[in-house]
Chimera marker file (.cmm) of the C-alpha trace (Angstrom):
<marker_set name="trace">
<marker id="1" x="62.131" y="17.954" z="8.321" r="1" g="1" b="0" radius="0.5"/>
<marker id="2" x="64.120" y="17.350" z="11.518" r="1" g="1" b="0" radius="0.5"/>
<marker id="3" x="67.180" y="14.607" z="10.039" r="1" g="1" b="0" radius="0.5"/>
<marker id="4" x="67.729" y="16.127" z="6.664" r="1" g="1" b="0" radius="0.5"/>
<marker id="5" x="71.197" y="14.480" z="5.857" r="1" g="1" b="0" radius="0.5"/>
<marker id="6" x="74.023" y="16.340" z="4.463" r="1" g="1" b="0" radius="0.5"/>
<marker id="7" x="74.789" y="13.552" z="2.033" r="1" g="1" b="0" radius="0.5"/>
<marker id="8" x="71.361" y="13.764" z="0.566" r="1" g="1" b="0" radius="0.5"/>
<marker id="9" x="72.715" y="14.466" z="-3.100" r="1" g="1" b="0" radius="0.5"/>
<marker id="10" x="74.707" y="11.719" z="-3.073" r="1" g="1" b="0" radius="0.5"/>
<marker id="11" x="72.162" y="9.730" z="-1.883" r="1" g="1" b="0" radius="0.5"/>
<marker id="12" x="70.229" y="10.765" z="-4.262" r="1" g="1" b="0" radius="0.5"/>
<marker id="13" x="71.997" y="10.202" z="-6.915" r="1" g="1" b="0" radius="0.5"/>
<marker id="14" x="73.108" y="7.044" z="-5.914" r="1" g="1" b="0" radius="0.5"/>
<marker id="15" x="69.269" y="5.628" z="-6.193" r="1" g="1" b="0" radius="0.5"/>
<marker id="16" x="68.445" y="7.631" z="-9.377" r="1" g="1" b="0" radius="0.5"/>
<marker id="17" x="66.227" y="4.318" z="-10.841" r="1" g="1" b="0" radius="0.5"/>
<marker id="18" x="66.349" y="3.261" z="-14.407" r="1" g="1" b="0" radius="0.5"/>
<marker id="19" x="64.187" y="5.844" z="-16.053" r="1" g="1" b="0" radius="0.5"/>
<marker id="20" x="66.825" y="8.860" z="-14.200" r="1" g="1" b="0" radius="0.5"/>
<marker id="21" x="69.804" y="6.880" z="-15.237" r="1" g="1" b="0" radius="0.5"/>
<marker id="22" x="68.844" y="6.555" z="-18.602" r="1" g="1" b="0" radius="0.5"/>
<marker id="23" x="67.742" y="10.238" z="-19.046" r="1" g="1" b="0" radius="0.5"/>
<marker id="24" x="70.850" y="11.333" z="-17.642" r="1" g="1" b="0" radius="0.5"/>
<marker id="25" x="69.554" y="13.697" z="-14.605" r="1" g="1" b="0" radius="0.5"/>
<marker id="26" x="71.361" y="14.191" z="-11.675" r="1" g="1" b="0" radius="0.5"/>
<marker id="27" x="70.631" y="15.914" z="-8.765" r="1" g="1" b="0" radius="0.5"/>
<marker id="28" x="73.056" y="19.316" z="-7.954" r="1" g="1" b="0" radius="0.5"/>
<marker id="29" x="70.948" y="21.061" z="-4.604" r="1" g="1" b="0" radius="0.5"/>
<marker id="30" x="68.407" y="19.311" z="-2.186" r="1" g="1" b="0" radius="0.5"/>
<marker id="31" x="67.015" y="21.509" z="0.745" r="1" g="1" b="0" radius="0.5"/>
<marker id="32" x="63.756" y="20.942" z="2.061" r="1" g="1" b="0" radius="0.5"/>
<marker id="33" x="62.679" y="23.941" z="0.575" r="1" g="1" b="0" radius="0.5"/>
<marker id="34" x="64.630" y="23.361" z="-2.748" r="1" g="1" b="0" radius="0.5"/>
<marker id="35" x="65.101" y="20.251" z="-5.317" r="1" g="1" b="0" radius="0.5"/>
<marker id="36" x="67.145" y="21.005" z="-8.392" r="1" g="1" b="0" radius="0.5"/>
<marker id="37" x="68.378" y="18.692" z="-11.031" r="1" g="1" b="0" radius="0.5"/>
<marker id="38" x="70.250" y="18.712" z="-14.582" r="1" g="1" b="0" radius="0.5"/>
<marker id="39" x="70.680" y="17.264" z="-17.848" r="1" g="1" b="0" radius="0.5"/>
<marker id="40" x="73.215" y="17.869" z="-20.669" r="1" g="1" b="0" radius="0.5"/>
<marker id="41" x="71.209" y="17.536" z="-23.803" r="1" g="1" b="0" radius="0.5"/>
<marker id="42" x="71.983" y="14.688" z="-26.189" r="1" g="1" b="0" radius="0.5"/>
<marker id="43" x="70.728" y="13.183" z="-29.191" r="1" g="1" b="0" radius="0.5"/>
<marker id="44" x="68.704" y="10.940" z="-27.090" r="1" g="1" b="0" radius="0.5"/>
<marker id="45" x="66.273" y="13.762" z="-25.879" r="1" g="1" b="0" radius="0.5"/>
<marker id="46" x="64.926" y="15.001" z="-28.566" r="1" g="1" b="0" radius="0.5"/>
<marker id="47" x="61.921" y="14.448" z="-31.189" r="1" g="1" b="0" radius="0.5"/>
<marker id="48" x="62.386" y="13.679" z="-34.646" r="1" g="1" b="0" radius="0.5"/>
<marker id="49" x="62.376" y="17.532" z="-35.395" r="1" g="1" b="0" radius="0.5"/>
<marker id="50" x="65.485" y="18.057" z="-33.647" r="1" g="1" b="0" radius="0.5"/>
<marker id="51" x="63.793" y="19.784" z="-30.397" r="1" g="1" b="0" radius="0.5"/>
<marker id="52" x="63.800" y="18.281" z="-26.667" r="1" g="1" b="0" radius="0.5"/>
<marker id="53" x="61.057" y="15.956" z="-26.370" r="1" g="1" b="0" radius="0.5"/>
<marker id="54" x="58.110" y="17.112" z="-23.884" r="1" g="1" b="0" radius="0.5"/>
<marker id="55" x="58.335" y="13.991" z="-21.787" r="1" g="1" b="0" radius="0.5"/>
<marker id="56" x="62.304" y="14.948" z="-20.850" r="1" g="1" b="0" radius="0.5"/>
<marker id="57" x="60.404" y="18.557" z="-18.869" r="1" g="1" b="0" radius="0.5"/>
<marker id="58" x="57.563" y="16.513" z="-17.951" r="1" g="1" b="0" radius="0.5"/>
<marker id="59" x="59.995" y="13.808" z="-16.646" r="1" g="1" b="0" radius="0.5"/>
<marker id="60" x="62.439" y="16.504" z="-15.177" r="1" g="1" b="0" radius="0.5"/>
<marker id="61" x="59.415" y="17.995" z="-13.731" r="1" g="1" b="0" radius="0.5"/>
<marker id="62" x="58.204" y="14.918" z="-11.756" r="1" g="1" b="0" radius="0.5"/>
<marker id="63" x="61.036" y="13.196" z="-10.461" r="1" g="1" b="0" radius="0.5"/>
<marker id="64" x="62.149" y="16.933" z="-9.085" r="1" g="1" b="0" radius="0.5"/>
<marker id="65" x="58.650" y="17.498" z="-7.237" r="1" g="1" b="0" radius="0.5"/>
<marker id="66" x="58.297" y="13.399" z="-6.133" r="1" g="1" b="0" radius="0.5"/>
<marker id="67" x="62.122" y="13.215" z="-4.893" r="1" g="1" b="0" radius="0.5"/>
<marker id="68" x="61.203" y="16.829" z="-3.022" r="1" g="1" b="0" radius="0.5"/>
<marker id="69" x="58.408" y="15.002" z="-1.692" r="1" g="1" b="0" radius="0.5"/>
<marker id="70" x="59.699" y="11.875" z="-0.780" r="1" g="1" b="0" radius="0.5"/>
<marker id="71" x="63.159" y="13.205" z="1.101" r="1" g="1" b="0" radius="0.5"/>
<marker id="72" x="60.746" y="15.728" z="3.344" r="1" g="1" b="0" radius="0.5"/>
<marker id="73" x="58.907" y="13.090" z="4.654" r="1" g="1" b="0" radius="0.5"/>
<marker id="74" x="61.776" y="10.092" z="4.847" r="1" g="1" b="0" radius="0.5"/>
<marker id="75" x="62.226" y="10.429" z="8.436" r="1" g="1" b="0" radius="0.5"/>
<marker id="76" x="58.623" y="9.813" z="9.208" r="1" g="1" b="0" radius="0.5"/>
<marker id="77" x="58.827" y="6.323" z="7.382" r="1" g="1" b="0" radius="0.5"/>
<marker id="78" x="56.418" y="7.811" z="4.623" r="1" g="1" b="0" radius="0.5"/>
<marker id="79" x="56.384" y="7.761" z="0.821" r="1" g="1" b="0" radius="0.5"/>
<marker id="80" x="54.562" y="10.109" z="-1.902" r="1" g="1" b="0" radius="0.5"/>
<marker id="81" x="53.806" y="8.886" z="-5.402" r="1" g="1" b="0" radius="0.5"/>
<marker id="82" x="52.339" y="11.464" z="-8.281" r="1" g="1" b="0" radius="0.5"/>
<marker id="83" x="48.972" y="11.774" z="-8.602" r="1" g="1" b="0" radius="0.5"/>
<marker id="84" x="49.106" y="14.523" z="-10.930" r="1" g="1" b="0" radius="0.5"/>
<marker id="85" x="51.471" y="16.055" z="-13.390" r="1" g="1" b="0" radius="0.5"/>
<marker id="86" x="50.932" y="19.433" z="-15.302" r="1" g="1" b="0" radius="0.5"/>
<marker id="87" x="53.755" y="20.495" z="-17.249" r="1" g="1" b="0" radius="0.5"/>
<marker id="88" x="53.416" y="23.476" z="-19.765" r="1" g="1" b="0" radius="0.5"/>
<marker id="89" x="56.437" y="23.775" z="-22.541" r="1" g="1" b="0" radius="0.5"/>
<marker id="90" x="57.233" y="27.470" z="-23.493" r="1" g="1" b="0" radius="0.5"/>
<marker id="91" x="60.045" y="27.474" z="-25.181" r="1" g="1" b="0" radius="0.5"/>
<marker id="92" x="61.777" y="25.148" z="-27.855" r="1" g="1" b="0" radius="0.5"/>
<marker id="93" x="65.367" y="23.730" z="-27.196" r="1" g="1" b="0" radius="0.5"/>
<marker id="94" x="67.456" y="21.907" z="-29.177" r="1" g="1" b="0" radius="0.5"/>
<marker id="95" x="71.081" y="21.679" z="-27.231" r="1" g="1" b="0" radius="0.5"/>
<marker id="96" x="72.383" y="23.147" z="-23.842" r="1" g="1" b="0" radius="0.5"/>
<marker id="97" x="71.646" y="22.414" z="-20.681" r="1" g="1" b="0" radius="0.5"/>
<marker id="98" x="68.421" y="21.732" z="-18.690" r="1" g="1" b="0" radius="0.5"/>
<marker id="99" x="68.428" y="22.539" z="-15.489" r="1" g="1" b="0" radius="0.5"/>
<marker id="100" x="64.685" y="22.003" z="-12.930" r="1" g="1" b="0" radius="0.5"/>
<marker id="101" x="64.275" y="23.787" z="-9.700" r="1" g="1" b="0" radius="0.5"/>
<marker id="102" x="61.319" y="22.360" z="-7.616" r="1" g="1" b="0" radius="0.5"/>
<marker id="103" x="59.973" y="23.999" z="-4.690" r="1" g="1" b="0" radius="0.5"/>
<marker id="104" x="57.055" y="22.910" z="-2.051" r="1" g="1" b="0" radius="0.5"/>
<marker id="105" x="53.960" y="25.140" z="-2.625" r="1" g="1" b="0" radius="0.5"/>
<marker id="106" x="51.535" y="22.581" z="0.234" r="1" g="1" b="0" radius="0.5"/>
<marker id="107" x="53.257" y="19.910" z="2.532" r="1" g="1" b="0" radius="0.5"/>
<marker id="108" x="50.602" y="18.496" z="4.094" r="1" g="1" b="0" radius="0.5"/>
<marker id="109" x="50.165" y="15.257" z="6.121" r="1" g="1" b="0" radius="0.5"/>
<marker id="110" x="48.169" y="13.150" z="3.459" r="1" g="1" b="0" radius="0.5"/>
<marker id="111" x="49.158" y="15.264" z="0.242" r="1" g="1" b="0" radius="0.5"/>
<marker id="112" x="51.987" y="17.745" z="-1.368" r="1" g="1" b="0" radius="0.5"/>
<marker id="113" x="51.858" y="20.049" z="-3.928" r="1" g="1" b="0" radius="0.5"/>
<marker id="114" x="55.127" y="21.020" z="-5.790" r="1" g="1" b="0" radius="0.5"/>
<marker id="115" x="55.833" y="23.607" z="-8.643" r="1" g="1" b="0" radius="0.5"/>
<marker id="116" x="59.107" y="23.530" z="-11.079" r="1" g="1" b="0" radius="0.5"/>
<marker id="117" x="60.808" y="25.876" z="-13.569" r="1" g="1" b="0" radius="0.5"/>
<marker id="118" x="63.064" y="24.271" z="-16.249" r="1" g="1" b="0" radius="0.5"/>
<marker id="119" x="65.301" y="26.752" z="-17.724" r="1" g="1" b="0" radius="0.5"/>
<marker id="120" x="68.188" y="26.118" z="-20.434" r="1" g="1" b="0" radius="0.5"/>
<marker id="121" x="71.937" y="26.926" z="-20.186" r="1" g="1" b="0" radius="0.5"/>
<marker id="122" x="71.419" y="30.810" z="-20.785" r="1" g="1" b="0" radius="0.5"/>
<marker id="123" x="68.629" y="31.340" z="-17.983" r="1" g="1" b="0" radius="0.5"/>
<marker id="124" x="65.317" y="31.311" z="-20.442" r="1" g="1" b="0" radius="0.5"/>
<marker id="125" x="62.426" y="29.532" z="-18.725" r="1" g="1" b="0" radius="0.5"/>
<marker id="126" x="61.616" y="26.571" z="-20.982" r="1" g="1" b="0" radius="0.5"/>
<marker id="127" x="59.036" y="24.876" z="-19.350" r="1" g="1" b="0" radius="0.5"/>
<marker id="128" x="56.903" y="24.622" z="-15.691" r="1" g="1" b="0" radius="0.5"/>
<marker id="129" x="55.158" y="22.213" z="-13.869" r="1" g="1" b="0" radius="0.5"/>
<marker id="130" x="52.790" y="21.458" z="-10.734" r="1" g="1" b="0" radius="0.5"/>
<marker id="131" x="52.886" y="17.966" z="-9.027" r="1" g="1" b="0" radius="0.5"/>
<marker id="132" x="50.565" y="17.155" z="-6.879" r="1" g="1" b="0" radius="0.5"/>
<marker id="133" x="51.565" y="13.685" z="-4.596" r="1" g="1" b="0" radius="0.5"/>
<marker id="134" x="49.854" y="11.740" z="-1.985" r="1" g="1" b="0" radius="0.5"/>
<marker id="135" x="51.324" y="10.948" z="1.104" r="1" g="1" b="0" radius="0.5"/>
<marker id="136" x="51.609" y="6.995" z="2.401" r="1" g="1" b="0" radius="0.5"/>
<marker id="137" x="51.617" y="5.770" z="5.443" r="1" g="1" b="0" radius="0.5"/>
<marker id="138" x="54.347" y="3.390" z="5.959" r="1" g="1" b="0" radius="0.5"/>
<marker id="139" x="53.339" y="-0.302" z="4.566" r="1" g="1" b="0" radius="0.5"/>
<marker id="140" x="51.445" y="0.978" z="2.161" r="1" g="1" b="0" radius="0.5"/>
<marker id="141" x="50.524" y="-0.940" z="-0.794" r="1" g="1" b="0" radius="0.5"/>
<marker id="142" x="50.456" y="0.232" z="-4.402" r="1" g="1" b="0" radius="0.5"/>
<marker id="143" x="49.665" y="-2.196" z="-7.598" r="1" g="1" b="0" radius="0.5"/>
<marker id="144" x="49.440" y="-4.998" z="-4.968" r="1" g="1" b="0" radius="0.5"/>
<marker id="145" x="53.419" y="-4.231" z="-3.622" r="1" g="1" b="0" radius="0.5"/>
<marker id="146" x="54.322" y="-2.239" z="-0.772" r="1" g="1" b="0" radius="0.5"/>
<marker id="147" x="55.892" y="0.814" z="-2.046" r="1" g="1" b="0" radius="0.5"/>
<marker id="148" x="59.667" y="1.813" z="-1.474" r="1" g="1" b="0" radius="0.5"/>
<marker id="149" x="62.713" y="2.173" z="-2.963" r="1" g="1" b="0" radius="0.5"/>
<marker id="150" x="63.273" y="-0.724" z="-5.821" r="1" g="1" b="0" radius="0.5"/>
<marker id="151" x="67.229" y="-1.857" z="-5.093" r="1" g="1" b="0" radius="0.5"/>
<marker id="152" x="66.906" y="-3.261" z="-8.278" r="1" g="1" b="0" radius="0.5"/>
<marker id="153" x="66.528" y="-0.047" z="-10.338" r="1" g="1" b="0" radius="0.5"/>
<link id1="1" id2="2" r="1" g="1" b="0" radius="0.2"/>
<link id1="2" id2="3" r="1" g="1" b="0" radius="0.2"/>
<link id1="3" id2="4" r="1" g="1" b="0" radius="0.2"/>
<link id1="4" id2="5" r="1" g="1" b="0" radius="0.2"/>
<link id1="5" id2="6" r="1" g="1" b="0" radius="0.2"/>
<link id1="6" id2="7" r="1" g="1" b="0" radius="0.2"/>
<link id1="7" id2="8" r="1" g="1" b="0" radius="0.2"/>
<link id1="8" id2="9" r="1" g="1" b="0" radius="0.2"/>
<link id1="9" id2="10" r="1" g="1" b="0" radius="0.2"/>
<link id1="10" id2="11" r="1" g="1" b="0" radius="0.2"/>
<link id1="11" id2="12" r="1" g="1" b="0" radius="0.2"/>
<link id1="12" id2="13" r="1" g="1" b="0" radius="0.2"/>
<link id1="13" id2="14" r="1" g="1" b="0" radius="0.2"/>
<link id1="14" id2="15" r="1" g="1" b="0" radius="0.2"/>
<link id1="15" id2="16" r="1" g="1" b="0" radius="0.2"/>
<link id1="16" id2="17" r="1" g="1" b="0" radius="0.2"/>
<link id1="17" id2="18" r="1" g="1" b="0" radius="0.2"/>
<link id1="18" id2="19" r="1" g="1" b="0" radius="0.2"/>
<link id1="19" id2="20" r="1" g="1" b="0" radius="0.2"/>
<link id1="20" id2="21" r="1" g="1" b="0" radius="0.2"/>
<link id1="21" id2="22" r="1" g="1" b="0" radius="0.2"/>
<link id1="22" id2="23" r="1" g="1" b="0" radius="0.2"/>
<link id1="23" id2="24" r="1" g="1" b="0" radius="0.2"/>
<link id1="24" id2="25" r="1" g="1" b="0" radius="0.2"/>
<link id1="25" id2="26" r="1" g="1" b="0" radius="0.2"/>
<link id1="26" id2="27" r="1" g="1" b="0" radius="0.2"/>
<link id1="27" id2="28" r="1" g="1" b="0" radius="0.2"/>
<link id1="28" id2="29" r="1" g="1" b="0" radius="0.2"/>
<link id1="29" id2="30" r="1" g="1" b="0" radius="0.2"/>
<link id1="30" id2="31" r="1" g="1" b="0" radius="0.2"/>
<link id1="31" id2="32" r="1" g="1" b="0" radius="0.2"/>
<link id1="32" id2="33" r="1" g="1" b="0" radius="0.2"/>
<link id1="33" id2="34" r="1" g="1" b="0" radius="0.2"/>
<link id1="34" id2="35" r="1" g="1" b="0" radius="0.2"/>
<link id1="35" id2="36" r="1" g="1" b="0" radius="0.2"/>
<link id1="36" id2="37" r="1" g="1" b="0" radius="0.2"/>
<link id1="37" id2="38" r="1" g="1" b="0" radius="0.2"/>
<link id1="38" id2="39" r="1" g="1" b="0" radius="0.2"/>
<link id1="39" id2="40" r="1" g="1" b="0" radius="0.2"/>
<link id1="40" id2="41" r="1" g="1" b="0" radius="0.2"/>
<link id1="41" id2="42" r="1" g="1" b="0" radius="0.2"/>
<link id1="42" id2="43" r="1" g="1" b="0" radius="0.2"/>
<link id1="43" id2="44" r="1" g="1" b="0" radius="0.2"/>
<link id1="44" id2="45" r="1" g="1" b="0" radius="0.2"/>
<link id1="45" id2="46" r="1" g="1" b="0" radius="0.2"/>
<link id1="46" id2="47" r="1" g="1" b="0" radius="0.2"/>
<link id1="47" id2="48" r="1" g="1" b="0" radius="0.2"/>
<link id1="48" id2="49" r="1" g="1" b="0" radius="0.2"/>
<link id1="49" id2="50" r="1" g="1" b="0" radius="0.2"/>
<link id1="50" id2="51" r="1" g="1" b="0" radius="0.2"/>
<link id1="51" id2="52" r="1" g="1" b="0" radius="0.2"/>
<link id1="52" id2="53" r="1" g="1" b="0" radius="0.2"/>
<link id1="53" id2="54" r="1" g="1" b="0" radius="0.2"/>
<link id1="54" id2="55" r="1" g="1" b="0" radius="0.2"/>
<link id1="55" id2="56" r="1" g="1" b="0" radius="0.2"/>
<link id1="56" id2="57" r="1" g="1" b="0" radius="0.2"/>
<link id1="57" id2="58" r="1" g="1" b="0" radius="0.2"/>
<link id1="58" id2="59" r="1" g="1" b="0" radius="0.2"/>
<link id1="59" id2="60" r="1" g="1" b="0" radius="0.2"/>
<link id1="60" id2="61" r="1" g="1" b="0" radius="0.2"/>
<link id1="61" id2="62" r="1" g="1" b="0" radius="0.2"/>
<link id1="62" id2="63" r="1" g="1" b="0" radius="0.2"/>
<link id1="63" id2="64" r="1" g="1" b="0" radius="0.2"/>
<link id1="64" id2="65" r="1" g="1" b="0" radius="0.2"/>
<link id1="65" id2="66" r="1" g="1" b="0" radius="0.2"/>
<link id1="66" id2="67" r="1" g="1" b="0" radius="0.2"/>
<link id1="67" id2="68" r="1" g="1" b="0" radius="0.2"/>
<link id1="68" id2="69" r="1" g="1" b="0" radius="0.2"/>
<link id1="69" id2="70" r="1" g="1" b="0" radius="0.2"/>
<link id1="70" id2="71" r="1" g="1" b="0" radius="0.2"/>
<link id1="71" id2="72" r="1" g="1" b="0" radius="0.2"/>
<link id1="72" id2="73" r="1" g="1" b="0" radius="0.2"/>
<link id1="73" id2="74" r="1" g="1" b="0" radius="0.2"/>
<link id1="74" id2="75" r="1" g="1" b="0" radius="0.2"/>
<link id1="75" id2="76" r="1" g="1" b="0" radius="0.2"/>
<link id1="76" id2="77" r="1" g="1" b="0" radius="0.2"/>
<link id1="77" id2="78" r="1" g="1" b="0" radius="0.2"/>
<link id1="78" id2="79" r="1" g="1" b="0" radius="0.2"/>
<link id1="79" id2="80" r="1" g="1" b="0" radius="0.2"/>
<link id1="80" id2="81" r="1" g="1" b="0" radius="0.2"/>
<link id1="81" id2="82" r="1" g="1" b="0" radius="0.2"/>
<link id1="82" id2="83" r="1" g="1" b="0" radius="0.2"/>
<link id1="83" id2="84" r="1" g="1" b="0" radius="0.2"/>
<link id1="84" id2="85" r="1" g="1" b="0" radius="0.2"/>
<link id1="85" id2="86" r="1" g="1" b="0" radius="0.2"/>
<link id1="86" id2="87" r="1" g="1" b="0" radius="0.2"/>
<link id1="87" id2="88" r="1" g="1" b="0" radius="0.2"/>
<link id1="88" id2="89" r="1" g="1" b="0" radius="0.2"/>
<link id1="89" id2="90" r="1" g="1" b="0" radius="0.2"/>
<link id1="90" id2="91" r="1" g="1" b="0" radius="0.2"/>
<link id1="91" id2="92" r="1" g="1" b="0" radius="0.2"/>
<link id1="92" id2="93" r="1" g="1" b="0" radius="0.2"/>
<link id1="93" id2="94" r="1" g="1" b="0" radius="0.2"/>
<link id1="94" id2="95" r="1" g="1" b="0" radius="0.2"/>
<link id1="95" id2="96" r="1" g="1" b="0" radius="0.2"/>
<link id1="96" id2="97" r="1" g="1" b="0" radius="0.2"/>
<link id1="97" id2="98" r="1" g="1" b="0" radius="0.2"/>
<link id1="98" id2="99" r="1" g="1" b="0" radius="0.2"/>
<link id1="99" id2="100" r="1" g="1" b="0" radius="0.2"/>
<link id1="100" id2="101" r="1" g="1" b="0" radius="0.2"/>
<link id1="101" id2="102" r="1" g="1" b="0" radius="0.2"/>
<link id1="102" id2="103" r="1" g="1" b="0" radius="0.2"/>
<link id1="103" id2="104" r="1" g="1" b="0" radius="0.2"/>
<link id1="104" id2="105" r="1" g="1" b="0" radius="0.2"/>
<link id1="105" id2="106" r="1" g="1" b="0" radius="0.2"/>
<link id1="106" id2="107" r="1" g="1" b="0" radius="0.2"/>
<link id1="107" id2="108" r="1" g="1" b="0" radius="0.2"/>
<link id1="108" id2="109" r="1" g="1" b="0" radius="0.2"/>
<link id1="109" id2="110" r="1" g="1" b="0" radius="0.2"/>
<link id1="110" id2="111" r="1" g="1" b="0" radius="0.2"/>
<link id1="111" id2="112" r="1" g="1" b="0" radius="0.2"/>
<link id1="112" id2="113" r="1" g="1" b="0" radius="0.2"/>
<link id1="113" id2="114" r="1" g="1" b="0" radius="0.2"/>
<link id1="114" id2="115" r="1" g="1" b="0" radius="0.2"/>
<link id1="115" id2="116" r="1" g="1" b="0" radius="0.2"/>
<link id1="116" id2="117" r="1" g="1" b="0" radius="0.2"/>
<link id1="117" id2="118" r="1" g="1" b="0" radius="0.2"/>
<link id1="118" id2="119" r="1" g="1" b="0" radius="0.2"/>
<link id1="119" id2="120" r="1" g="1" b="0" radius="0.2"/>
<link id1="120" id2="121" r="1" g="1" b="0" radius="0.2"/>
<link id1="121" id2="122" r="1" g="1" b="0" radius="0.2"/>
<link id1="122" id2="123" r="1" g="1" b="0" radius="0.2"/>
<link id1="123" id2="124" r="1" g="1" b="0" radius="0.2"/>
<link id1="124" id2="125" r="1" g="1" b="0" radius="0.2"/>
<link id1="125" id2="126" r="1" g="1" b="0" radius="0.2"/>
<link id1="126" id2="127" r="1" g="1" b="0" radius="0.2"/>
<link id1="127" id2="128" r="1" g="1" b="0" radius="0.2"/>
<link id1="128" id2="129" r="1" g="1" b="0" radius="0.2"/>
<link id1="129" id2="130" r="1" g="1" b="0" radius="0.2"/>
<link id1="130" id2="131" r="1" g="1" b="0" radius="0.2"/>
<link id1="131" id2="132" r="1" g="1" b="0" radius="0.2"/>
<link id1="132" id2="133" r="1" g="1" b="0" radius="0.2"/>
<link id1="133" id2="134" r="1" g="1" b="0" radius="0.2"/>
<link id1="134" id2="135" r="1" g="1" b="0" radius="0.2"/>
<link id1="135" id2="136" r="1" g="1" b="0" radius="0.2"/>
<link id1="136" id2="137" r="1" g="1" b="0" radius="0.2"/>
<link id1="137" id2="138" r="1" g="1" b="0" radius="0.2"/>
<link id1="138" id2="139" r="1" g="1" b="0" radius="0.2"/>
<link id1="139" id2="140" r="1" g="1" b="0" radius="0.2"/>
<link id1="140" id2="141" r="1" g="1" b="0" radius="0.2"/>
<link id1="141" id2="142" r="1" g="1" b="0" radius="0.2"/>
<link id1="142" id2="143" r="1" g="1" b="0" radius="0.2"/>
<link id1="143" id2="144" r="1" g="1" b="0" radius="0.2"/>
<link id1="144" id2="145" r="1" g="1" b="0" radius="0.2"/>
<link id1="145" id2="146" r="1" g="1" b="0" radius="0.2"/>
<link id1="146" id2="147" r="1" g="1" b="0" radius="0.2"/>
<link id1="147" id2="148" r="1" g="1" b="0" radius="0.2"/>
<link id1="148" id2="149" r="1" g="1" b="0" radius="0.2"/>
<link id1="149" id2="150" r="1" g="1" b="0" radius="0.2"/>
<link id1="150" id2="151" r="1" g="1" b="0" radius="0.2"/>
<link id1="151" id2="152" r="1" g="1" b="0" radius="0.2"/>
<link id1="152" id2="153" r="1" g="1" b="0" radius="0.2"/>
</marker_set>
């Protein structure tokens, strides 16, 4: 990407949406190469047996890979939306924490592929994921609206 702005965490951050916001991730690191985000375990995360619920590393896990996505092709007036998630949970976790690293494996024209490691406070992989996005050309429409950032969320 040739205008990759220096402000991009903030940026970031600053457009998070409703479903970030409320599960408390925040963005520390974006490259073009490298997406990485965190969340401080609450009471709010986890199942009723006292572990983190699958949907926080699935959730982690895509808004990583679709934010890496999105921010490598911003310039070019382009969005990405998920068109696949795999997310595979290896360890359990009850407190700490999480912390997602998200790294382009494809970045093609018309689709991107993006793998993630979640790892707790003490450096043990937790959970991965794949992402797989498509690419759309600017205008695009998706569930009858044009797709872009919601100033609303």
């Amino acid at each position: 990407m040739d205008a990759f702005p220096e402000n991009v965490v903030d940026l970031i951050n600053a457009n998070m949406g409703g479903y970030n916001t409320a599960l408390g991730l925040r963005i520390v690191k974006a490259t073009p190469d490298e997406f990485v985000g965190e969340i401080d375990i609450s009471e709010k995360h986890l199942q009723p047996y006292g572990l983190v619920h699958g949907g926080v590393y699935a959730g982690m896990i895509e808004t990583l890979c679709s934010t890496g996505a999105a921010i490598n092709i911003f310039a070019e007036n382009k969005n990405a939306v998920g068109l696949e998630n795999t997310t595979s949970f290896l360890r359990a976790v009850r407190s700490g924490r999480l912390r997602c690293a998200a790294r382009p494996l494809v970045l093609g024209k018309r689709s991107h592929v993006w793998e993630a490691e979640v790892r707790d406070d003490q450096d043990r992989l937790i959970a991965t994921g794949r992402v797989r996005l498509l690419v759309l050309e600017p205008g695009a429409e998706v569930s009858g609206e044009v797709v872009g950032l919601n100033n609303n969320a």
